[in-house]
N, C-alpha and C positions, 0 to 999 in steps of 0.2 A: 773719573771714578775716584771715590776718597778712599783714601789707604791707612791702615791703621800705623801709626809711628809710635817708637818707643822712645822716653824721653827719662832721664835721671827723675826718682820721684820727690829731689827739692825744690824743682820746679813746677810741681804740681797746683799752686793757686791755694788750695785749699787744704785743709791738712785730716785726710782721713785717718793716717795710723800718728800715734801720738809723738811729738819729736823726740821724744828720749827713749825710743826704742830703736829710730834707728841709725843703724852702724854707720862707720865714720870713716871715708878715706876708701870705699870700696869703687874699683874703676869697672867701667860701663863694658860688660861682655855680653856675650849672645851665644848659647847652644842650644841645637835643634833639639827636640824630642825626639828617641829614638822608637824605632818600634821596636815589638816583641821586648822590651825593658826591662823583665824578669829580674835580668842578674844585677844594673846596675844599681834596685833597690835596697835599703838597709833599714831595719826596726830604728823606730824612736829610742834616743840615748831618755833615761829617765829625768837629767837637766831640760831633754827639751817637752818631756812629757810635764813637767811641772809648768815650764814657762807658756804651753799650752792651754793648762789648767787655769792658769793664771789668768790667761786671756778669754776667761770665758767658755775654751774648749769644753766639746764632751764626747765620748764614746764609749761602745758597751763594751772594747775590745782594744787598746792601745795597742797589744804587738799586733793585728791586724793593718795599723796604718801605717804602711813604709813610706820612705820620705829616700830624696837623692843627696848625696855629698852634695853641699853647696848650697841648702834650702835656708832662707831666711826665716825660722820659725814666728818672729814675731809679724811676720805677714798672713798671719792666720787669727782671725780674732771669732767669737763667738760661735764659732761653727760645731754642726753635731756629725758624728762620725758614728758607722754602722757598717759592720762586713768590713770587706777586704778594700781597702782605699789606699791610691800609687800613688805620691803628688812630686811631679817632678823639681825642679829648681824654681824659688821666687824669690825673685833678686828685689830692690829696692828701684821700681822704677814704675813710670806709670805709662798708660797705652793709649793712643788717643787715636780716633774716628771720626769723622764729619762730626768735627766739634764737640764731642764727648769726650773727656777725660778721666782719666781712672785706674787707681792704682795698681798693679801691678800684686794679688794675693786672693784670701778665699776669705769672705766677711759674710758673716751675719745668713748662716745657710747651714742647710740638712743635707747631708752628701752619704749616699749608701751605696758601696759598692760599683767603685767610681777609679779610674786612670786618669789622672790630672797632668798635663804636657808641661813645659816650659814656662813659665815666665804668663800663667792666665788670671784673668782677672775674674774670678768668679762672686758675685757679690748682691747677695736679698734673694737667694735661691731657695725657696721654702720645702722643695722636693728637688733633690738631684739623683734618678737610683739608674743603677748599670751603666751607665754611659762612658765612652773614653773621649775626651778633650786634647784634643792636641793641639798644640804652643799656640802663643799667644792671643787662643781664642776668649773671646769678652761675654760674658753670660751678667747680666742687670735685668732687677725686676722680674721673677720668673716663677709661676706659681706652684706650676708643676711640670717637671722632665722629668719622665722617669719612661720605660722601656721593661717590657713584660717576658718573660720566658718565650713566651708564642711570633715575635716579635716577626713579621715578615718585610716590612718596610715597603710595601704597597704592591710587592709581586704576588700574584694568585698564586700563590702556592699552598699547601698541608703539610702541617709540621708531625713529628711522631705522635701518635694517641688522639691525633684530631679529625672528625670526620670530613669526609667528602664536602657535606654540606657548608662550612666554612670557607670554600675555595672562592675568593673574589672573582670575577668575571666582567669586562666590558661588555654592555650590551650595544652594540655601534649598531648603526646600519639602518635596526629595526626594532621596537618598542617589545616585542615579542621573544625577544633573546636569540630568534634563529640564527643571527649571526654573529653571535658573541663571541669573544676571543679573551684569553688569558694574557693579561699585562706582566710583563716582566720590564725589567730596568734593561733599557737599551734597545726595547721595542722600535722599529722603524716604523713610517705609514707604509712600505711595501710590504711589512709581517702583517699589520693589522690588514691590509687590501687582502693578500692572500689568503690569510682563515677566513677571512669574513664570507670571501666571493664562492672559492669551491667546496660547497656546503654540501652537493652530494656525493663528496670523495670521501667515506669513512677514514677507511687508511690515511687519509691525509689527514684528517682532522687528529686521528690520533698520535699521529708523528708526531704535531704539531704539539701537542698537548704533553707527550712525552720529550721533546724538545726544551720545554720550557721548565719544568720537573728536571731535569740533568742539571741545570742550571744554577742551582740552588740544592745546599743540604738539606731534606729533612730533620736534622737534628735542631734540639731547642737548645735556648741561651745565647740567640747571637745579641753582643751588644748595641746599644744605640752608637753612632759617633757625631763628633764634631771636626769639622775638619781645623785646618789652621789659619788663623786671624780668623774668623768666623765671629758675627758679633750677632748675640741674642740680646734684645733689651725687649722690657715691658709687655710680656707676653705673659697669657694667662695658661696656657695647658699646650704641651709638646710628648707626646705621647707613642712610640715605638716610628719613633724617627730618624732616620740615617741621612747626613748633611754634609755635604765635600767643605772643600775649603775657602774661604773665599767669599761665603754667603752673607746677604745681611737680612736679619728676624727683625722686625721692630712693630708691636702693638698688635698681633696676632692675638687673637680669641684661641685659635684652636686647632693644632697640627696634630694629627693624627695621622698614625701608620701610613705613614711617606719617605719616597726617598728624594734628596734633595740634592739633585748632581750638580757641583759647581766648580768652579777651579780659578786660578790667577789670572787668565784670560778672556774666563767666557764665567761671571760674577751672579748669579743668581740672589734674586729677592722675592722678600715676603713683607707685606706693610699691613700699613691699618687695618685693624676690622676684618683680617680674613679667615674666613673658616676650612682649611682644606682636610678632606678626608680619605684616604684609600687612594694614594696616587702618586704618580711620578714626575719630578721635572727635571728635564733635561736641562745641562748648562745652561747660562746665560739664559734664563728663563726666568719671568717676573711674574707675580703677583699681590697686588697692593689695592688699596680702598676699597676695604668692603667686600669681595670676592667668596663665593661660595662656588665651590667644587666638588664633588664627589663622584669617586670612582673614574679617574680620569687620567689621559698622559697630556703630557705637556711638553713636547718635542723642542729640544734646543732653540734657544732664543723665540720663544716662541714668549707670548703674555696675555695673561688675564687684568682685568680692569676696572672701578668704579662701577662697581656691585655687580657684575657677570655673572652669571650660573653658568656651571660645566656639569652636565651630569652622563654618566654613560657616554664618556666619547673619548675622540683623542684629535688632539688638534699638532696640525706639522708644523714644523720647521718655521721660523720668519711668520710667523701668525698674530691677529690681533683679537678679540674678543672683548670686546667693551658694553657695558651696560645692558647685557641683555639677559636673553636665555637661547642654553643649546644642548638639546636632548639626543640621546641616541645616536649622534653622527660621529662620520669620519672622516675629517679634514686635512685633504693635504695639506702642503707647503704653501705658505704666500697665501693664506686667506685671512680677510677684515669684514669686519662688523664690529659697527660702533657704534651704535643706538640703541637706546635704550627698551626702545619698542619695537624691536624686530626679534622674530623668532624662529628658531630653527630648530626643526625634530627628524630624527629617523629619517637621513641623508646621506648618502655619498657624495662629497662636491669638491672634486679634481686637483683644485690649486688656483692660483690667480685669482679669486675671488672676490664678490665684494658685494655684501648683503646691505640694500640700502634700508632707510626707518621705516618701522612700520610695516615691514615687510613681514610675511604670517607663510613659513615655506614649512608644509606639513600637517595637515590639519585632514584628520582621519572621518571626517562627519559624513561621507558615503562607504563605512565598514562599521559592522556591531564591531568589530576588532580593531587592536593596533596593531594589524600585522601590515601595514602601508609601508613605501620608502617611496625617496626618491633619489634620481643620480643624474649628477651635472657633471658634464664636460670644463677642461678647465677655462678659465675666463668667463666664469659665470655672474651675471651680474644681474639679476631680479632688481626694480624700481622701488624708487618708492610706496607705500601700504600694497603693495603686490602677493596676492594669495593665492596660490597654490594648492593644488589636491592632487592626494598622493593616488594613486602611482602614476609617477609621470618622470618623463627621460629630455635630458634636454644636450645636442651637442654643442661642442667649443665654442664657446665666446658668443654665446647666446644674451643678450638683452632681453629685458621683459617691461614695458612700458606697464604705468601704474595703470593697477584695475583688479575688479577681482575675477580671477577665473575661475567659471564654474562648474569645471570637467577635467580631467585628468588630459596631461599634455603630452605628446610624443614628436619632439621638435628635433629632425635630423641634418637640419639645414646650418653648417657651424657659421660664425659670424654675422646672424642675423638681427631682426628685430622684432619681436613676437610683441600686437600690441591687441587690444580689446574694443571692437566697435560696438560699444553696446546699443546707439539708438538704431542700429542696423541686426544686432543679433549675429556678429559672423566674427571672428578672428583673423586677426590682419598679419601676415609674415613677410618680412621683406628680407629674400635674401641675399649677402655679401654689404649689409649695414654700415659694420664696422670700416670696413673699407672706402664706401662713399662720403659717410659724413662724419666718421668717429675716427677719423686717422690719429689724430692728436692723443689722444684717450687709450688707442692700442700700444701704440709704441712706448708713451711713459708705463703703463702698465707692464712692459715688458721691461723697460730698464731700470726701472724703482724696485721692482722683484730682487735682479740680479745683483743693485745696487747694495738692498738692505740683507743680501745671503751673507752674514757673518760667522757661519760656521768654520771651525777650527778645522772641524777635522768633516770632509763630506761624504760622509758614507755612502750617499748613494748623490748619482749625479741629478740634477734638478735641471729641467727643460723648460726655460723660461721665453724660447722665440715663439712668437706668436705664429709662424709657419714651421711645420717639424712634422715627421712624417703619423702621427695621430693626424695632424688638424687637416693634412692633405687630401690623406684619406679619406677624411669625412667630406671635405670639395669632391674628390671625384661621384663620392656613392650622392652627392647634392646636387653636381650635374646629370647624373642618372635619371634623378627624379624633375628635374627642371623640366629636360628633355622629352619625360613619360607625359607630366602633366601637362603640359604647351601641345601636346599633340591630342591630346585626350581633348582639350580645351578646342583645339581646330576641327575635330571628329562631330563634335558636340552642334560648333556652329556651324557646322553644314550637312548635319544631321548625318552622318557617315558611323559606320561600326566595323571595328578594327581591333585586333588585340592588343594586348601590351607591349609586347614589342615593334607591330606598325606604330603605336603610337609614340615609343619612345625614337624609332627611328625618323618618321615627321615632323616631330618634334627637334630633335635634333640640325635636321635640315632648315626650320623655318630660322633658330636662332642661330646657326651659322651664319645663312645669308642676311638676317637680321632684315625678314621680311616684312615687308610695309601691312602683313596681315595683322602683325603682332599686335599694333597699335588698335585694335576693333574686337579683340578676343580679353575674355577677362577668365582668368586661369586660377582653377580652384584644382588644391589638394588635397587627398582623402588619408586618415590614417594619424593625420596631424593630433587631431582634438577628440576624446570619447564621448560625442553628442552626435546629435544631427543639423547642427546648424553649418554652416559652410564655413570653408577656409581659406580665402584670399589670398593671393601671392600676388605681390606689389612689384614693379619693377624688374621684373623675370628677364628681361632680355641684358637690362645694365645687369643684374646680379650675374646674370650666364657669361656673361663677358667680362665681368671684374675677378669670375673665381677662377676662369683661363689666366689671367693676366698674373695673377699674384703665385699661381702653380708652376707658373711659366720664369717669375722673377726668381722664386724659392730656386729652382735646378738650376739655373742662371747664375745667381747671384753664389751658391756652394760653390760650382763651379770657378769661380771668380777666386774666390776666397782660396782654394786648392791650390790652381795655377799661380797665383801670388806666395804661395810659399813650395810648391814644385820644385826640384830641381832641375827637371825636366819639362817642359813646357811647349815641346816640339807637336806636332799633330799627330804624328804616330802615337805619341802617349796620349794625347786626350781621346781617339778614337777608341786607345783600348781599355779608356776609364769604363768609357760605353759599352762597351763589351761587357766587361765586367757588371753591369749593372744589370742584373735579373731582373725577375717577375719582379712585381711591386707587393708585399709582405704588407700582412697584418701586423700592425704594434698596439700593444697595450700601456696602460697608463697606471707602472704599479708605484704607487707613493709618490708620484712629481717625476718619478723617471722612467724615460722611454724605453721598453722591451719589445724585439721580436713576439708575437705571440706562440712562434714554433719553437723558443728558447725555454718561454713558460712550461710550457707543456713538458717542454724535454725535463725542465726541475723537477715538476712536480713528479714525473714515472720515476725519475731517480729517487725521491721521497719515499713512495710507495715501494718501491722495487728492495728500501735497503742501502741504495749507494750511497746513498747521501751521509758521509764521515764527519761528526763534525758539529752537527746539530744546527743552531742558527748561528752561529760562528761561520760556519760553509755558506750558507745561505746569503750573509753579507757578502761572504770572497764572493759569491755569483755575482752579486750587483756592482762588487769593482771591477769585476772582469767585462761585464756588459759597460759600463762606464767605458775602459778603455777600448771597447770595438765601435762604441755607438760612433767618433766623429766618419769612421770608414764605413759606417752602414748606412748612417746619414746620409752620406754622401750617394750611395750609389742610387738610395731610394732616390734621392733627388733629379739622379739624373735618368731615372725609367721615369721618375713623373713627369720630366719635362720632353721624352720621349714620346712618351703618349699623349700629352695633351697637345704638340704640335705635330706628332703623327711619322716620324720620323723612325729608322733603326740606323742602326750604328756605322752599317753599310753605307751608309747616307754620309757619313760626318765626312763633311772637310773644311777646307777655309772658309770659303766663302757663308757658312751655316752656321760658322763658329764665332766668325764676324758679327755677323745680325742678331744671333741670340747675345754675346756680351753686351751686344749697340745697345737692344733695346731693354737687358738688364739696366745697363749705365740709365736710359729712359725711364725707366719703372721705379729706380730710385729717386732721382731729381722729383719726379711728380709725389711718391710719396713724403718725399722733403717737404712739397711745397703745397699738398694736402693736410701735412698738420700744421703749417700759419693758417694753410685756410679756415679750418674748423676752429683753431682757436682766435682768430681773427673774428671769424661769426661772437663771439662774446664783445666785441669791442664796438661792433656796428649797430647789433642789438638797441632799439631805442626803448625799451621797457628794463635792459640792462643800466641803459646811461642816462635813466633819467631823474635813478637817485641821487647824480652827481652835478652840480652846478656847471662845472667846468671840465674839459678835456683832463687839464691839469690836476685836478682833483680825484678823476677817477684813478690818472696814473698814480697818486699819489697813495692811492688804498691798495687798487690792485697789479702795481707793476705798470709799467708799459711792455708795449707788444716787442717791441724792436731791445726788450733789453731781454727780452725772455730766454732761460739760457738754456732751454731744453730744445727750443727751436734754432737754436744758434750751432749747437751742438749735431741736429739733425741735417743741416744745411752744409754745414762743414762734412760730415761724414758722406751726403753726397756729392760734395766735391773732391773729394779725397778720391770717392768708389768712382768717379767717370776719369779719374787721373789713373786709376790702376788698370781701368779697362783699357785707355787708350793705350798704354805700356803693353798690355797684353797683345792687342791687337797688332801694334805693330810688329808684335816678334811671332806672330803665326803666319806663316807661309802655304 
């Protein structure tokens, strides 16, 4: 990252201030600007009010302009002065940034009612009004900054004397405003999840809304800032803007009423061409080439890109948004889109994402209204030109092979394959996909996530395994329905009638014993797709058996993880893990991180009720404190799911049970090891892959070789490692 350095300005190259102004023999120091600076300013001596004048200086008011002990006046050339103007120390030295150099003073600029820091290079500023500058920030090229009385810096707030109807507002969710919420600076995706979702909680909604009002004074006159080393260059209009420190401006059209968080570690940009309006960004947060946004939050380290549109929405944490458009939504943590023809409206979609080209997810053409949404489970991944009609629900790690579909979709099967057979008229779902031939694809999706999480400070915790007790959940309520339809499907073909429960109970029987009937029954689900064409399920006995197996490795594999750092590791304590592990709980999915849902609910009565001290300050202390219970709630969920799914109570555990489930964890890893060479190895054998390539040689030479691949390398080691720890375990249980 380029850092601005400060250098003596006789080494400047070029000679902006003229050399016989400046002073001779003065040594190279540095003090910070201080805040609240009141007192350490002092009126212009009349010597330096002439030498001012001299330089072209003007103002309507000289004793208005205070100046600190120690100011190099002839570092002030042409500039006009109006109101009350601070300008701290400017010594003789110039500032330089990713190769821009530049002296050190205030040239050739209108500065009204302005705190000027340390040692800034202010220069071709043709409007500078209200704003405080703090040290050695760089302002070049700038047509207009200036900062209005009403000034909110992109939080929906109402200032004194100003009506209701000015209050900015998110419309996230849905085109219709019903689930709008008020952005404030420091908004998380679990604030924005929460107002969004419990819409018929007045009280809450009002809490909510008085929450964010506490937050902020109504009083008017807050200034713009600039934080320190901050570089503006070659921007045309910056307009009730608040900007930390650290940031780099360069060739913006147009910043409007935003707040720009950014700091030493976590560097925030704004580039070419971009136009943003009415919005916030979190640290480390980019937007460059071209970029239009409006009304929108921008969640730490999160970016916009090469002509993006944001409008109405808020995107989380580690996000990418490139080249497109995105209406109405609200985007966890960890989602991409990067094409220029894909489009996204009035959505909720989870986190892990990954919107491919051409994709059209939102498209209201069965409502006179836009009151449609839709909501994806995380690890959502729509195909290429894949379309969408709202309202439709899709769970975890959902695929959608390209096509367009012509009906609203209700798919509760998580890691499947939802595809389109159109010269047949029927929808095709395969469930437990991702696991049979997408292993490759799951696991870097899950550690690319975790990798690129570069937040400073984590407010709320982000749940980036692709098994966690959401996506469990959603296995078991999938086996539910495996089980109904496979029986419903046996009922059918032998002309039998039975309820739902014989049929899920039939069902169940046939795909435990993994009956040779299975092979002769073609099993259709209801409830999937809003038409009347059928709904296919593919592969129901390998799915019914893969979402056993990976429910079975998730308790397993915790378990593992626990006893590896244990002090305790005797039987008696793993029996009473067991114990401890209750009913198996609903969790919710609020902003990327996992809650109880009997935790939610408790928040929100404490909202309503009053208790709640604190406002959304408390409301973050909740998500640290869920943070530090989740790895112990994790845990136990894990091991009531691996309870149930091998049928087992606690009364049951001993060695010998303890043994075969670590065995066949240690099992269940190795083979997922060695299902992602196999999937990626499927690119290598491919002969419509290698047939743009002359030679072996040639294709490693584009696209890698397989055996150097360090994600697979990486995967293969870790299950070596995990059969090294089981085996250690197992020895020491008795």
């Amino acid at each position: 990252m380029n850092q601005i350095k400060k250098h003596p300005v006789e080494n400047l190259g070029y000679n902006f201030i003229p050399r016989q102004f400046l002073p001779e023999g003065r040594d190279e120091f540095y003090i910070r600007f201080q805040q609240n600076p009141a007192t350490d300013y002092r009126p212009l001596t009349k010597q330096e009010i002439a030498i001012l004048k001299s330089n072209g200086n003007r103002s309507d008011n000289w004793s208005q302009v205070l100046v600190r002990d120690g100011i190099d006046i002839l570092l002030i050339e042409e500039c006009t002065f109006f109101g009350l103007v601070r300008i701290g120390k400017l010594e003789p030295y110039f500032l330089e940034f990713s190769q821009l150099r530049t002296p050190v003073g205030l040239y050739r600029s209108l500065i009204v009612s302005c705190d000027i820091g340390n040692n800034v290079a202010i220069n071709n500023v043709r409007m500078l009004s209200h704003y405080i500058i703090e040290d050695e920030a760089i302002l070049i090229n700038v047509n207009e900054m200036s900062c209005t009385s009403h000034s909110k810096f992109g939080n929906g707030i109402v200032k004194d004397g100003e009506p209701e109807e000015v209050r900015i507002w998110l419309e996230i969710c849905n085109e219709n405003g019903g689930r709008k919420v008020i952005p404030f600076d420091g908004m998380l995706p679990g604030d924005a999840w929460l107002w969004s979702k419990y819409r018929d909680n007045e009280k809450l909604l009002q809490a909510f809304k008085a929450f964010t009002d506490q937050k902020f004074g109504t009083y008017r006159g807050s200034y713009g800032t600039v934080g320190k080393r901050t570089v503006i260059k070659n921007t045309h209009i910056l307009k009730d803007v608040k900007i930390g420190s650290d940031a780099y401006i360069k060739g913006a059209n147009k910043l409007k009423n935003l707040t720009i968080n950014s700091n030493e570690v976590a560097k925030s940009q704004i580039g070419e061409g971009c136009e943003l309006v009415n919005g916030i960004m979190g640290a480390g947060s980019r937007a460059f080439y071209g970029v239009k946004a409006v009304r929108f939050i921008l969640a730490p380290f999160s970016q916009l890109k090469y002509g993006a549109r944001l409008i109405n929405s808020y995107l989380g944490e580690n996000a990418t948004i490139s080249c497109c458009e995105v209406l109405n939504t609200l985007l966890f943590p960890a989602h991409e889109q990067h094409h220029n023809n894909s489009f996204l409206c009035a959505s909720l979609v989870m986190g892990q994402s990954n919107i491919a080209a051409g994709a059209t997810i939102g498209s209201n053409h069965n409502s006179r209204a836009a009151d449609g949404e839709l909501q994806a489970g995380r690890g959502f991944w729509p195909g290429l030109c894949v379309s969408l009609k709202h309202n439709s629900k899709f769970a975890s790690f959902t695929m959608i092979a390209k096509g367009d579909y012509p009906a609203e979709l209700n798919i509760p099967l998580p890691f499947s394959l939802v595809s389109n057979e159109v010269h047949k008229d029927r929808l095709l779902v395969m469930p437990g996909y991702w696991f049979m031939y997408n292993m490759y694809a799951i696991l870097r999706n899950e550690r690319k996530f975790a990798d690129r999480d570069k937040r400073q400070e984590k407010a709320q915790l982000l749940e980036y395994d692709f098994l966690a007790p959401d996506t469990v959940n959603e296995i078991f309520d999938a086996l539910r329905l495996l089980c109904r339809f496979t029986g419903q499907a046996y009922y059918q073909q032998y002309q039998m009638i039975g309820s739902s429960a014989e049929h899920e109970q039939k069902g169940k029987a046939l795909l435990e014993e993994q009956a040779p009937v299975l092979d002769q029954l073609e099993i259709y689900a209801s409830g999937f797709e809003n038409s009347h064409r059928p709904v296919l399920l593919l592969k129901v006995q390998e799915g019914y058996a893969i979402y056993k197996k990976m429910v079975a490795y998730y308790g397993a594999a915790l378990l593992v993880k626990h006893l590896e750092q244990a002090a305790d590791k005797s039987l008696p304590a793993i029996r009473k893990l067991f114990e401890e592990a209750a009913a198996r709980t609903t969790w919710l999915n609020a902003g990327g991180q996992l809650i109880p849902e009997q935790d939610i609910r408790h928040l929100i009565r404490d909202i309503e009720n009053g208790k709640l001290e604190g406002g959304w300050s408390a409301i973050h202390t909740f998500y640290k404190a869920q943070a530090g219970l989740y790895p112990a709630r994790k845990l136990r969920h894990a091991l009531r799911a691996l309870m149930e799914i091998r049928g087992f109570t606690p009364g049951a555990v001993d060695g010998p049970l303890i043994r075969e489930l670590l065995s066949l964890a240690a099992d269940t890893k190795r083979w997922i090891a060695d299902s992602v060479y196999a999937s990626k190895a499927k690119d290598y054998e491919n002969p419509f892959r290698k047939m743009v390539y002359e030679s072996a040689a040639e294709m490693e030479a584009v696209v890698g070789a397989l055996k150097d691949n360090p994600f697979i390398h990486e995967q293969l080691e870790e299950a070596a490692a995990f059969e090294n720890t089981v085996k250690q375990l197992i020895g020491n249980i008795s």
